[in-house]
PADOMAR-716881 format. One record per residue (C-alpha): residue in one letter; z, y, x. Coordinates in pm, whole numbers, plus 50000, padded with zeros to 5 digits. Layout:
N
AZYX ...
This chain:
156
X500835179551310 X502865188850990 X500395196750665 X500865215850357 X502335197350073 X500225216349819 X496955220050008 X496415195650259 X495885218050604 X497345215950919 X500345242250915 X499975263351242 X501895293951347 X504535306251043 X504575281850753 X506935292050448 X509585268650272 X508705277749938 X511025264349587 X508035256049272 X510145242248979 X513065233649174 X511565215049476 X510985229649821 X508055227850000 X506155235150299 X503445254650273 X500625274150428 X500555312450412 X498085312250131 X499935283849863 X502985308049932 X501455338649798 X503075344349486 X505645321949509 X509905319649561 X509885321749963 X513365306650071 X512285299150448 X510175299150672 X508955279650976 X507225289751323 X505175258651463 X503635283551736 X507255281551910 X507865242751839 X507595221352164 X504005201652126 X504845162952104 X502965144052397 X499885132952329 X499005095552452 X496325089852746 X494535066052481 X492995069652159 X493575033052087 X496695039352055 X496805063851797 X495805033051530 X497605022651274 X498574990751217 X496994979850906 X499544969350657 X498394934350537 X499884920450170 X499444887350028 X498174877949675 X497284852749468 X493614848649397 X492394853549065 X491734826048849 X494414802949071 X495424782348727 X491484768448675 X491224764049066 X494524743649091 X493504725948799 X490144718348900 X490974706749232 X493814680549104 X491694663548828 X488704662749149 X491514649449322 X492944623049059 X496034631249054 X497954640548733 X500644670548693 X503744644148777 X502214633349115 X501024670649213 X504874683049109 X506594654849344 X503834663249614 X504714700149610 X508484695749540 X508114714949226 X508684698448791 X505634694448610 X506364716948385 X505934748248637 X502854727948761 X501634728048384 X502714765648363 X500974773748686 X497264754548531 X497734775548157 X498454811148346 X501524815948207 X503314813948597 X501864829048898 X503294809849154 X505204825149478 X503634828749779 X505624797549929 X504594775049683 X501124787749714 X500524774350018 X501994742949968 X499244737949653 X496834752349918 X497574722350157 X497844692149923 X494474704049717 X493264719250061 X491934751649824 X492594789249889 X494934806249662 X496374831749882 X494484858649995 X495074891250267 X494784922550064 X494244951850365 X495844986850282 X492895009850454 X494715036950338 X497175036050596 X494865047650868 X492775071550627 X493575105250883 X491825089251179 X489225072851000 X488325111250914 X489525109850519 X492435129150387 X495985125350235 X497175127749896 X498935162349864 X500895177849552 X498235201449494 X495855170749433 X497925158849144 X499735190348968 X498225213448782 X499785247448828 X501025270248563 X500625310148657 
């Protein structure tokens, strides 16, 4: 179901296109009041989509991202001097120069992803971690969306 852009509600029956310093938007009946009406839009008359037989599939796949941990130059450090190995030996290990291994230790370099992992397996510690974006699935877990009356603060 479409929403307002500046309120948030679900847009039933006539919705207006309206144009608020220079960008048109979809609105409910009472964020157009006022305002430069350039459309409008009947939903009442729209065919209704299909609903599916199961709820399960109306979640979201939860987008996943990968970081680096905080900290990860003391970790990597920590584990290779528990380890006994010095910055040369850790490099060749990891295919890497010392220098980005030295880099890495200080905090000046946050290392990729890739190379992460292959620290993660010769020091067998954890420096990548699964960040989960809940926000993605925020209108069936009963929150709201962001909407351009949220942010802007309107002159009249």
């Amino acid at each position: 179901m479409a929403k307002c852009e500046l309120c948030g509600r679900e847009l039933r029956g006539v919705a207006y296109r309206i144009r608020l310093e220079g960008a048109d938007l979809l609105v409910c009946p009472s964020c157009a009041r006022g305002r430069m009406i350039v459309g409008t839009v009947n939903f009442s008359k729209l065919q209704p989509s299909r609903q599916p037989r199961s709820t399960a599939r109306l979640r979201r796949k939860l987008e996943a991202e990968e970081v680096i941990v905080e900290g990860y130059g003391s970790l990597v450090r920590s584990a290779r001097e528990k380890m006994g190995l010095t910055r040369d030996m850790l490099a060749t290990m990891v295919g890497e120069k010392e220098s980005i291994i030295r880099r890495i230790e200080a905090g000046q370099l946050e290392p990729t992803i890739e190379l992460a992992r292959r620290l993660e397996k010769v020091l067998k510690i954890k420096l990548v971690e699964e960040v989960v974006d809940y926000g993605a699935g925020c209108e069936e877990a009963g929150g709201y969306d962001l909407t351009l009356g949220d942010v802007v603060e309107f002159k009249e």
